[in-house]
C-alpha positions as CSV (number, residue, x, y, z in Angstrom):
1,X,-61.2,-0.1,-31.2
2,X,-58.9,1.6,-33.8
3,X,-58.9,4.6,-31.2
4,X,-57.8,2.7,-28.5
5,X,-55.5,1.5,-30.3
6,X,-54.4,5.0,-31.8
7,X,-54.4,5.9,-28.2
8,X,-52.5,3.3,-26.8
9,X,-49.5,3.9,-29.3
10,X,-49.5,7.7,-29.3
11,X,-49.1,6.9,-25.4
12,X,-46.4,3.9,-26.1
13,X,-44.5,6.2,-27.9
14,X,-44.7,9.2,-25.7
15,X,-43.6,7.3,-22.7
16,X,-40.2,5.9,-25.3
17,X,-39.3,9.6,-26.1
18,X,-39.5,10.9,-22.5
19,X,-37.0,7.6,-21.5
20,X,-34.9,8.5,-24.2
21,X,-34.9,12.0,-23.5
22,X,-34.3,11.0,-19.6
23,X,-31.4,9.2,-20.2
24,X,-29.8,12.0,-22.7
25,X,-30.6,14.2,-19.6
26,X,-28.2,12.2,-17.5
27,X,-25.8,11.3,-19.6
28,X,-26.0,15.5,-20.3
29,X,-26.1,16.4,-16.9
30,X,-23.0,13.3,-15.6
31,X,-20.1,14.9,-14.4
32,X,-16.8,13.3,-13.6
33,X,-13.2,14.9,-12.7
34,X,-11.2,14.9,-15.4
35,X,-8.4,13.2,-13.1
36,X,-8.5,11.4,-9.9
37,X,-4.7,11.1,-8.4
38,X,-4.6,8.1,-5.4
39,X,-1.5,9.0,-3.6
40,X,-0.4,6.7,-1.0
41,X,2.4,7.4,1.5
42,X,4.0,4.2,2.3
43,X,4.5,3.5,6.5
44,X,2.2,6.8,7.2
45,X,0.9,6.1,10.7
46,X,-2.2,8.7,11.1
47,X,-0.6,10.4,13.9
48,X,2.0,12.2,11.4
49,X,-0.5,14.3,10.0
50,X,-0.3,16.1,13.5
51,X,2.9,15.4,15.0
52,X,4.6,17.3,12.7
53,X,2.2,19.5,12.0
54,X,3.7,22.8,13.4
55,X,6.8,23.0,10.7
56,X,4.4,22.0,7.9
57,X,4.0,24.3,5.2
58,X,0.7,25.7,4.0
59,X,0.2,23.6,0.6
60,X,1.0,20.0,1.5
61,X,-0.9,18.1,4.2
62,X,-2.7,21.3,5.7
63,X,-4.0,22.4,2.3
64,X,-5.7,19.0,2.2
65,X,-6.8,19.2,6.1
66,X,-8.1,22.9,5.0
67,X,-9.8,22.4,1.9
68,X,-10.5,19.0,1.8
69,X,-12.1,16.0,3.7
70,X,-10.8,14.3,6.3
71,X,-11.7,10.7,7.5
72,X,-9.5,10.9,11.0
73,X,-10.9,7.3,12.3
74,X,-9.8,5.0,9.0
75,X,-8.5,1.7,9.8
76,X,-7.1,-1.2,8.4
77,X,-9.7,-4.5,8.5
78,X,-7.4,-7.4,7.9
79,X,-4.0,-8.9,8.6
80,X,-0.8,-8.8,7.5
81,X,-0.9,-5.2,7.7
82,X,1.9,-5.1,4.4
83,X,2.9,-3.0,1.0
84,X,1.6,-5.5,-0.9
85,X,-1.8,-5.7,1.1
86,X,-2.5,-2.5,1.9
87,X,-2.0,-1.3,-2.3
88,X,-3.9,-4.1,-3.2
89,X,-6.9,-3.3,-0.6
90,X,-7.1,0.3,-1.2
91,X,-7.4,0.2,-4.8
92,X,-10.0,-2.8,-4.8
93,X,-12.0,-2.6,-2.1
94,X,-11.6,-6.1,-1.0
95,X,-9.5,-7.8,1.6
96,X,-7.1,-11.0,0.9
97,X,-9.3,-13.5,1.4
98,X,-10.9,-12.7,-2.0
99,X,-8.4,-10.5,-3.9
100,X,-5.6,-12.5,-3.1
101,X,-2.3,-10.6,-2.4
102,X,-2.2,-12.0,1.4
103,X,1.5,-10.9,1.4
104,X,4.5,-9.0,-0.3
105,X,5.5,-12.9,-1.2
106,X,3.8,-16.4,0.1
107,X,4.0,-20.4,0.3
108,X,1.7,-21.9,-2.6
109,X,0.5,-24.5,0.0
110,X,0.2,-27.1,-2.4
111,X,4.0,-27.0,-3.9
112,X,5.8,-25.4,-1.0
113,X,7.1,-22.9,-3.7
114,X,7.6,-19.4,-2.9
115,X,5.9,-16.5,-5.0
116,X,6.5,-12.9,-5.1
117,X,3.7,-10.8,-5.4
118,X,3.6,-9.7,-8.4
119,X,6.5,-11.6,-10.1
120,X,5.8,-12.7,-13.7
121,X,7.9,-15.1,-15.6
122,X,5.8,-15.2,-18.6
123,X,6.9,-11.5,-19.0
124,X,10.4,-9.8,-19.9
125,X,11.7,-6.2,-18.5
126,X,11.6,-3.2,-20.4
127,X,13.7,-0.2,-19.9
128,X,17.3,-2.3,-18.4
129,X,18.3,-5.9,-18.0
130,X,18.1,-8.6,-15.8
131,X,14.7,-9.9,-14.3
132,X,13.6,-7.0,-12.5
133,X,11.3,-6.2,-15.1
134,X,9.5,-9.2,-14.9
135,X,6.5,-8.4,-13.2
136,X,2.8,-8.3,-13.5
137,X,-0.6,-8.1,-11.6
138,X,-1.0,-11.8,-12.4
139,X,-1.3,-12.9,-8.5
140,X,-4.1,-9.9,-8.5
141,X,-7.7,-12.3,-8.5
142,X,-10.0,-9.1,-8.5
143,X,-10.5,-5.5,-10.6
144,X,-9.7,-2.8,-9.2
145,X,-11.2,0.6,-9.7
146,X,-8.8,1.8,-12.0
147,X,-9.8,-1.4,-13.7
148,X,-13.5,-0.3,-13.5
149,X,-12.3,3.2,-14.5
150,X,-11.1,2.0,-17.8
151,X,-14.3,-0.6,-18.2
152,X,-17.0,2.2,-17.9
153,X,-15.4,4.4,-20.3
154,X,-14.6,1.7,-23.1
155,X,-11.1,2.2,-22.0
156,X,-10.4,6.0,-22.8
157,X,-9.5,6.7,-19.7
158,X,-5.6,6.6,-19.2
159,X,-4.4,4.6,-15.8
160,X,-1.1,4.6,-14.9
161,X,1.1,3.8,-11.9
162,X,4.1,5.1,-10.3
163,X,6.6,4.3,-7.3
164,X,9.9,3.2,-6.5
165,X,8.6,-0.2,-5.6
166,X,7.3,-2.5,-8.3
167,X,4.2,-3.9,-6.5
168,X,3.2,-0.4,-5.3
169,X,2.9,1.1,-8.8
170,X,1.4,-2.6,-10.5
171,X,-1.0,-3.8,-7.9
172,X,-2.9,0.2,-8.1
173,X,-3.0,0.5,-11.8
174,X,-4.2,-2.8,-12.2
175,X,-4.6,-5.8,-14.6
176,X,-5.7,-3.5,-17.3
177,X,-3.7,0.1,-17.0
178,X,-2.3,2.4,-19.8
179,X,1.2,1.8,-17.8
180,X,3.2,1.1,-14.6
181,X,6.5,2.2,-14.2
182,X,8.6,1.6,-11.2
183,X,12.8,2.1,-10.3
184,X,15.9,0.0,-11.1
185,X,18.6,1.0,-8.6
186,X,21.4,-0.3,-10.5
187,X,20.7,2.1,-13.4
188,X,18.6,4.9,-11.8
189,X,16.1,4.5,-14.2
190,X,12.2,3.8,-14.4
191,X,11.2,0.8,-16.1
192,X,8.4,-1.1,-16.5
193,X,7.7,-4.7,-18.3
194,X,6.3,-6.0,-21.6
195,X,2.7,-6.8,-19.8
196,X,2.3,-2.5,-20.6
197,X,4.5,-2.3,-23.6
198,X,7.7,-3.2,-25.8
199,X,9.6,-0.4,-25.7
200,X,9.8,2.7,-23.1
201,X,8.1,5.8,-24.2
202,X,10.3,9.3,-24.9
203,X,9.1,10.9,-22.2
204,X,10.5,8.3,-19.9
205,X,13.4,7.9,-21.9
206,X,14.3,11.8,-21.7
207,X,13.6,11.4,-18.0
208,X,15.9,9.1,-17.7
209,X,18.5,10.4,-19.6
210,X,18.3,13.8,-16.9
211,X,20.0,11.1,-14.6
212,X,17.8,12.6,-11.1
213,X,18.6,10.1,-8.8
214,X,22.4,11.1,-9.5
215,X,21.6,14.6,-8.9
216,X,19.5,14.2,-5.7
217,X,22.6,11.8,-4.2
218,X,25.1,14.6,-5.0
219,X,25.1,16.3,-2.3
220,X,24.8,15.5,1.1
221,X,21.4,15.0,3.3
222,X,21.3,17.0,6.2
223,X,18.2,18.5,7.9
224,X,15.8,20.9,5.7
225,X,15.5,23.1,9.3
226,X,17.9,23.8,11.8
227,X,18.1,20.4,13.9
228,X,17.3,22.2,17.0
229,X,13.7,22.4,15.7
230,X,12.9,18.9,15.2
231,X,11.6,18.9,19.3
232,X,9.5,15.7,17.8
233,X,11.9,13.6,17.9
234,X,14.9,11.8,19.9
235,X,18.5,12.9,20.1
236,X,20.5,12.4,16.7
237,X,22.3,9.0,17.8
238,X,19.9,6.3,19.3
239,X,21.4,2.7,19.6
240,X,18.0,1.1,17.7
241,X,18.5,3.5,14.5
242,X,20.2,2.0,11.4
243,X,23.0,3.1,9.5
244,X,24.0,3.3,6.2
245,X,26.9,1.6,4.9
246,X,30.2,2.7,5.6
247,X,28.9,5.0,8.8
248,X,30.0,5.1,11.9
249,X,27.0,6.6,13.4
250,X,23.1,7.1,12.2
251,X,23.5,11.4,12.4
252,X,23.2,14.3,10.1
253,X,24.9,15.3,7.8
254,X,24.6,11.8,5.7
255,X,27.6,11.7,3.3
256,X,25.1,10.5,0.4
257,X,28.0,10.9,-2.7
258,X,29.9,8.4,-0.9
259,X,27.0,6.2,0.1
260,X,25.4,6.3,-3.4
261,X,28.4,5.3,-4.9
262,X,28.7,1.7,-2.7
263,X,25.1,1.2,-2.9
264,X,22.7,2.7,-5.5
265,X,19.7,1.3,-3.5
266,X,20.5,3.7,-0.5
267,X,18.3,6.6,-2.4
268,X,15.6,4.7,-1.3
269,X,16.7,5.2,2.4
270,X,16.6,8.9,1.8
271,X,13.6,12.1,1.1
272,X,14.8,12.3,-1.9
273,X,13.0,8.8,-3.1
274,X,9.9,10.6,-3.1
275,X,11.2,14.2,-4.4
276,X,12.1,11.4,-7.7
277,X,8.6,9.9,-7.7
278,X,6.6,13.1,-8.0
279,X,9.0,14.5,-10.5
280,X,8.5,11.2,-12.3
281,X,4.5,11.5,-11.8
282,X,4.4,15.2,-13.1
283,X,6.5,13.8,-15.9
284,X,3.9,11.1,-16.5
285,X,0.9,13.8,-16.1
286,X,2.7,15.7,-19.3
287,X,3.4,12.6,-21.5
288,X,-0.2,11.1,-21.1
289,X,-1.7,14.6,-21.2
290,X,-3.2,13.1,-18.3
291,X,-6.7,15.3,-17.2
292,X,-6.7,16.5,-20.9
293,X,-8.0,13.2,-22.6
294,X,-11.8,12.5,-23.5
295,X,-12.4,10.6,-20.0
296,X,-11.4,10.5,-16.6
297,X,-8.1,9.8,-15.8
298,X,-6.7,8.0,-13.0
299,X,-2.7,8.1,-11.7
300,X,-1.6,6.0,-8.9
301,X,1.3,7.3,-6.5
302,X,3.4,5.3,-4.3
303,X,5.6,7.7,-2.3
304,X,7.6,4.8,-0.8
305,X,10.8,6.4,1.0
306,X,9.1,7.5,3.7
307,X,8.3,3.7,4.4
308,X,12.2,2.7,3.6
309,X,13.8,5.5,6.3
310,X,11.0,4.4,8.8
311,X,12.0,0.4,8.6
312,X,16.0,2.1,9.0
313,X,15.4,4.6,12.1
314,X,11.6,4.2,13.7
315,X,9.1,6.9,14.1
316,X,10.8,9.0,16.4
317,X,14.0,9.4,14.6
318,X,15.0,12.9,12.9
319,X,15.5,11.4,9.7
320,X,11.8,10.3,9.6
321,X,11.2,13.8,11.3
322,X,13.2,15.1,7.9
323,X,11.8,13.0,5.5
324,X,7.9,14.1,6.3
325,X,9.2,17.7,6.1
326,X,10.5,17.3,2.7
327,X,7.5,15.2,1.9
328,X,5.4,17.9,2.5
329,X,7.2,20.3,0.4
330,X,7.0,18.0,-2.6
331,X,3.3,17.2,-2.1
332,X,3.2,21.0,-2.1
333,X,4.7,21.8,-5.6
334,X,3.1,18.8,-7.0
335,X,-0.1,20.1,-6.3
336,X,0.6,23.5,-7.7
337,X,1.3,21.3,-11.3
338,X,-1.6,19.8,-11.2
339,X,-4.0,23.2,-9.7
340,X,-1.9,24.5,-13.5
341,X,-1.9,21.4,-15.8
342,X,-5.2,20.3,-15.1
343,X,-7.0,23.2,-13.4
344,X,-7.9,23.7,-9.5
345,X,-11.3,21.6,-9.0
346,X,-11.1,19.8,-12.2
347,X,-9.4,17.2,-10.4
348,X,-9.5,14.6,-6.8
349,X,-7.0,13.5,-5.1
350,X,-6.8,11.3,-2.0
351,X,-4.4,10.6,0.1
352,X,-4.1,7.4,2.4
353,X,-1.1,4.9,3.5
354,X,-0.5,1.2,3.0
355,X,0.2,0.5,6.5
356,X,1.5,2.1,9.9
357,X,5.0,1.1,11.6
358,X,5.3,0.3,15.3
359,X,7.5,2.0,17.4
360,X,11.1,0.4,17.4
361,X,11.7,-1.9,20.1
362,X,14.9,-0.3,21.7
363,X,12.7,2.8,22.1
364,X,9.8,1.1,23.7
365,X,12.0,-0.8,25.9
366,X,13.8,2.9,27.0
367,X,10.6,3.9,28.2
368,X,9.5,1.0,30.0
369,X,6.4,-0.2,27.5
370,X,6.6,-4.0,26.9
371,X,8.1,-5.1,24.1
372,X,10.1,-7.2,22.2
373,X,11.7,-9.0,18.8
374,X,9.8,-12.6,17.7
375,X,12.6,-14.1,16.9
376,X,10.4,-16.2,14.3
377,X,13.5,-18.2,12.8
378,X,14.3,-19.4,15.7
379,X,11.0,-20.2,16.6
380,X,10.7,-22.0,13.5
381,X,13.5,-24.0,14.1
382,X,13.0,-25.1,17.7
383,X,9.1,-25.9,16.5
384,X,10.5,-28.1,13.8
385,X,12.4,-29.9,16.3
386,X,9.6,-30.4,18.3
387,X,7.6,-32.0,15.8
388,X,10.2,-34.4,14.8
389,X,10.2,-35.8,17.9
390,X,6.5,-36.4,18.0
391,X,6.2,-37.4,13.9
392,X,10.0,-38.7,13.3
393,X,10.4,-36.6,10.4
394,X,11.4,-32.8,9.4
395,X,11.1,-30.3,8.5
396,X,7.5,-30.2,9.1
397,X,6.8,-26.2,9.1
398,X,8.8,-24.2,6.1
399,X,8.4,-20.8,7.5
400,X,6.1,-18.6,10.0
401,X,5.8,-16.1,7.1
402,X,3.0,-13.5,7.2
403,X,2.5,-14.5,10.4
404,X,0.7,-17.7,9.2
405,X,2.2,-21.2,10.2
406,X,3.4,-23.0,6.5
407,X,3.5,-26.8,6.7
408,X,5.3,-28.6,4.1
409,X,2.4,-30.3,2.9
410,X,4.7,-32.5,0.6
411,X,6.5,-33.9,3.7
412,X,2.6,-34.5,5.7
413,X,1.6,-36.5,2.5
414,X,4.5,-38.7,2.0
415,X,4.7,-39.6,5.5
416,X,0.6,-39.9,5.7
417,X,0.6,-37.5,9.0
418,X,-2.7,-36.4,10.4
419,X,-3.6,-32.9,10.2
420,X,-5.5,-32.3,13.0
421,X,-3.2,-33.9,15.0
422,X,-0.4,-32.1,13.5
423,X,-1.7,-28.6,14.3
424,X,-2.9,-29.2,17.6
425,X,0.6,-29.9,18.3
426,X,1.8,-27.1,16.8
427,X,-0.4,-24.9,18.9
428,X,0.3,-26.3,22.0
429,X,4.4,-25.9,21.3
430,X,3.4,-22.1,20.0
431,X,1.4,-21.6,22.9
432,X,3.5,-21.0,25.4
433,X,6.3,-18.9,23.3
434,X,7.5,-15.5,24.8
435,X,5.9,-13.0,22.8
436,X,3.0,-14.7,21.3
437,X,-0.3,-13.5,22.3
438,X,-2.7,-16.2,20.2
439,X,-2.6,-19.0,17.8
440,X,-5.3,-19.7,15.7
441,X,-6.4,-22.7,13.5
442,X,-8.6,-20.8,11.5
443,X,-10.4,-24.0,10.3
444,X,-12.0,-23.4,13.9
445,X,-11.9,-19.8,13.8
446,X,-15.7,-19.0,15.1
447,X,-15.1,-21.6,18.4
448,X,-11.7,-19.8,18.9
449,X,-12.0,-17.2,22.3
450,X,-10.5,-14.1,20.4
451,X,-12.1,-10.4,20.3
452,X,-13.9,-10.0,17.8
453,X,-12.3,-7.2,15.2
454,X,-9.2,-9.5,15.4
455,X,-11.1,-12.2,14.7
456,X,-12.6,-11.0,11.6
457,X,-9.5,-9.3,10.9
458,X,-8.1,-13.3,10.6
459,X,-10.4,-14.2,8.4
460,X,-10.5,-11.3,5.7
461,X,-6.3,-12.0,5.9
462,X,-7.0,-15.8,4.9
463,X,-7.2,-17.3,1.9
464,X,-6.2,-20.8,2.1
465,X,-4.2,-21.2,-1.0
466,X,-1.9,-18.7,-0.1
467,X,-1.7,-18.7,4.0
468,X,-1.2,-22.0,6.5
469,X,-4.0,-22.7,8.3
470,X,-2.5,-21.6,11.8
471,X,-2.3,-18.1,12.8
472,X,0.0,-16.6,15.4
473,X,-0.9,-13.6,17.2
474,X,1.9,-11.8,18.7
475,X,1.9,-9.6,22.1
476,X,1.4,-6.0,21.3
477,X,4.4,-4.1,20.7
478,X,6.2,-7.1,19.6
479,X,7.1,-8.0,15.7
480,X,9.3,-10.3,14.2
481,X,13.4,-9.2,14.6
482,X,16.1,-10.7,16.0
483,X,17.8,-9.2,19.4
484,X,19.4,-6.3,19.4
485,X,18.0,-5.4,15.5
486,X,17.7,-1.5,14.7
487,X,15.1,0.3,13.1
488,X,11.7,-1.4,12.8
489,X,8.7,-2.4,10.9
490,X,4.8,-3.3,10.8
491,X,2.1,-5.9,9.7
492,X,0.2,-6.6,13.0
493,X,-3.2,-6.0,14.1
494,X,-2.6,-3.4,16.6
495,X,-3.6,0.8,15.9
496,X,0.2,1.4,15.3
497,X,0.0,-0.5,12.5
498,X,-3.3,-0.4,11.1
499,X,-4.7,3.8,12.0
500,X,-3.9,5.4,8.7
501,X,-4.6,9.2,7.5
502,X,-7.4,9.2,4.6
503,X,-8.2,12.5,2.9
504,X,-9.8,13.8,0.3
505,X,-9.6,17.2,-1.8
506,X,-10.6,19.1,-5.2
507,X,-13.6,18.1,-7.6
508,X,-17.4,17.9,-5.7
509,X,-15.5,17.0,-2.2
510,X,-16.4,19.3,0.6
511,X,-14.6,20.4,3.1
512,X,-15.0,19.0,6.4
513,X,-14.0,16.0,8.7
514,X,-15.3,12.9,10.7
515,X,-14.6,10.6,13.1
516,X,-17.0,7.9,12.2
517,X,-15.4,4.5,12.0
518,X,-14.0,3.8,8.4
519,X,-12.7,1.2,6.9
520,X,-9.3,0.4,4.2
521,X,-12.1,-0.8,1.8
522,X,-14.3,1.9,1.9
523,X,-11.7,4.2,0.0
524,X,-12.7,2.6,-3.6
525,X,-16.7,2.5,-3.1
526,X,-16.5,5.8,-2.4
527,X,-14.3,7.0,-5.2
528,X,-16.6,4.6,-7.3
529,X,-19.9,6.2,-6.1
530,X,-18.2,10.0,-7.2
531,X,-17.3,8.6,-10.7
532,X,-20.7,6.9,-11.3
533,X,-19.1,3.7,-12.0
534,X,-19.3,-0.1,-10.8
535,X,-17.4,-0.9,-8.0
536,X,-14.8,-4.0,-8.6
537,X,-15.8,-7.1,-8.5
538,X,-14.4,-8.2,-4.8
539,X,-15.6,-5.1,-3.1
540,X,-16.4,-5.2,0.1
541,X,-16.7,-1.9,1.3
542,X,-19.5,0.7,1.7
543,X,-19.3,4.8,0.1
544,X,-18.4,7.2,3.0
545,X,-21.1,9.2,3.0
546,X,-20.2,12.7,4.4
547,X,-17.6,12.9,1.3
548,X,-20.4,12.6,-1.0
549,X,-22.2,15.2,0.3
550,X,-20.4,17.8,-2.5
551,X,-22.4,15.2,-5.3
């Protein structure tokens, strides 16, 4: 019995030692970057990797189509197609109907109030004055991998987040980041709020004090090439571009001194937005020592100008022609830093958009493809009227914002209206609007006779809290304007809106390209499954598996 026994524990312990030994092993053998960079280019339609492709330098977007991986068939899976969304998706893994942010602002359809996405009152500004500052990823209802970043490594890993917008450099980073830092116009400066931190650090302080955004608007902006060579684009003068104030027409050269001086926020409108947000994120690699700390780090990059100049002169303008150019060239120097700050193949970095942008509609309608402005206010208005005369009260819908019919449910209760028959009459008026392709009452959704991608791309946009429960469709190639607006702008279902570049380049990702079908939340499993770390806890998504072939 005793040697049995003897037996039995020399074996008990054997088989402990070779566990332990097996998970030393992996913890020896685990490997992780020592920085993953997310970059994404606000408004980038996937086309633009190509279609400007031929005055494209060698280090910006073909360095990542040469050495890294492309994923030429990624697509958004929900809708609204927005900033707020698409940040908020990418860096998740999830879709509205669980993380939340269903817009850059909603209806709470309880109160009828209106939120902004990641406003913050319990929170004060940092860095200026005023209540610009006051902002959070409070709205935010999941983690994000960032989040799950800084989780897996008891928080030793450094997150931060950068963009001109505040929601673009918050919702990234996440609820739990080192820092987010994001641009006052009135000063020029970065700023961030006291959810990160009480006081700005001296790096941002000392990049403040270089006063950039004064320097970029002191000159005027005229074309990087001779404008003879933009054959991508329309003439210089379209009637549906934008101008800026105080010109007469939307041409080169741009007097920016004078324009910059009536309106600070016009730097947005230019290339130079993103020239200041890479400078700001190579400043914010050096004063985290980011990629030189004991754990993977993570930065987040908004390069939101490109999505500003597209809203002002469409796709096929020369200023958006311009501003990809210059793009490029930044995107080049930025990653020569980080091939010398942090090493070449010590690091990822992907590169996706938010969103795409439709065509605008004065273009569209030059060429003879269908399309037109939903004039939503007025639709809102004369639909109000409507349902006054059949409930004797108004107004009975507050807005048709993100696409979603909002009902002022205050109004329905004091009045003790019936809902069902309020939205069926609501969908018979919307029905048989100009423009408007479908409406939904998404309580109904799976009896409603819609294709099926948009119909699931209904439901992942719905979360009932935040969005009315009637959806409106419009035709393709129409978006909500007013006639005769300039410029244009996106959050539909269609390709335009929703077909966006997704590449990947540097540590354990091989080179190569597919056109499998892959979707917004597939970006985060996937950056998950390279870093050996949970996925957040609204994930949806699945790894794409021909990028972790270099694991």
């Amino acid at each position: 019995m005793r040697h049995h026994i003897r037996l039995f524990l020399q074996s008990a312990i054997a088989f402990l030692l070779l566990s332990i030994y097996h998970q030393i092993s992996i913890a020896q053998s685990l490997s992780r970057p020592k920085l993953v960079v997310g970059i994404v280019v606000d408004q980038m339609r996937w086309d633009y990797l190509y279609r400007y492709h031929r005055l494209y330098g060698e280090n910006g977007f073909k360095r990542l189509l040469r050495e890294g991986f492309s994923c030429e068939n990624t697509f958004i899976n929900y809708i609204p197609s927005f900033t707020a969304v698409g940040h908020s998706t990418i860096f998740t893994g999830s879709v509205p109907a669980i993380h939340g942010i269903v817009g850059n602002d909603w209806i709470d359809q309880r109160t009828g109030k209106h939120w902004y996405c990641t406003q913050d009152d319990s929170v004060q500004t940092v860095g200026t004055l005023g209540n610009v500052g006051k902002m959070s990823p409070h709205w935010l209802l999941t983690t994000t991998i960032t989040d799950e970043l800084r989780l897996a490594t008891n928080f030793q890993s450094r997150v931060v987040g950068v963009s001109l917008k505040d929601r673009a450099a918050i919702l990234p980073a996440g609820h739990t980041a080192t820092a987010a830092f994001w641009l006052d116009d009135a000063t020029g400066n970065f700023i961030t709020s006291t959810y990160y931190m009480h006081d700005l650090p001296h790096w941002v302080e000392q990049f403040n004090a270089a006063h950039e955004p004064q320097r970029l608007m002191s000159t005027p902006w005229n074309t990087l090439y001779p404008i003879q060579e933009y054959t991508e684009s329309t003439a210089d003068d379209e009637p549906w571009e934008g101008k800026f104030v105080g010109e007469q027409a939307p041409v080169f050269p741009h007097n920016m001194p004078a324009i910059y001086a009536q309106d600070h926020e016009a730097l947005r409108y230019t290339p130079f937005g993103n020239t200041l947000t890479l400078d700001f994120a190579r400043a914010a690699v050096e004063g985290y020592q980011l990629g030189h700390g004991p754990a993977t780090d993570f930065l987040t990059i908004n390069c939101a100008s490109t999505d500003y100049v597209g809203h002002m002169y469409g796709p096929n303008s020369i200023e958006v022609e311009d501003t990809y150019l210059r793009l490029d060239r930044d995107l080049a120097a930025f990653f020569h830093f980080l091939d010398q700050y942090v090493g070449k193949g010590n690091y990822i970095v992907f590169l996706t958009a938010d969103h795409g942008v439709a065509h605008s509609i004065g273009f569209m309608q030059a060429h003879h493809i269908p399309a037109n402005f939903l004039e939503t206010g007025t639709i809102t208005k004369e639909l109000n009227q409507y349902l006054a005369q059949r409930f004797s009260t108004s107004p009975l819908v507050l807005s048709l914002a993100n696409y979603h019919v909002n009902f002022n449910e205050e109004l329905i209760k004091a009045h003790h209206l019936q809902e069902d028959s309020l939205i069926q009459a609501t969908i018979a008026f919307l029905q048989i609007q100009p423009g408007i392709e479908m409406v939904v009452d998404i309580r109904h959704i799976g009896e409603a006779p819609i294709p099926q991608p948009i119909k699931d791309m209904i439901i992942n946009g719905y979360y009932a809290p935040r969005t009315g429960p009637v959806v409106v469709i419009p035709d393709p190639a129409w978006f909500a304007g007013h006639a005769g607006g300039t410029g244009t702008t996106h959050g539909a279902w269609n390709p335009y809106d929703t077909h966006i570049p997704l590449l990947f380049m540097g540590w354990h990702i091989p080179h190569g390209v597919s056109y499998e079908w892959v979707n917004m939340t597939d970006i985060t499993p996937t950056l998950a499954a390279l870093l050996h770390i949970q996925v957040p806890n609204g994930s949806v998504g699945t790894p794409i598996l021909p990028v972790l072939k270099g694991e």
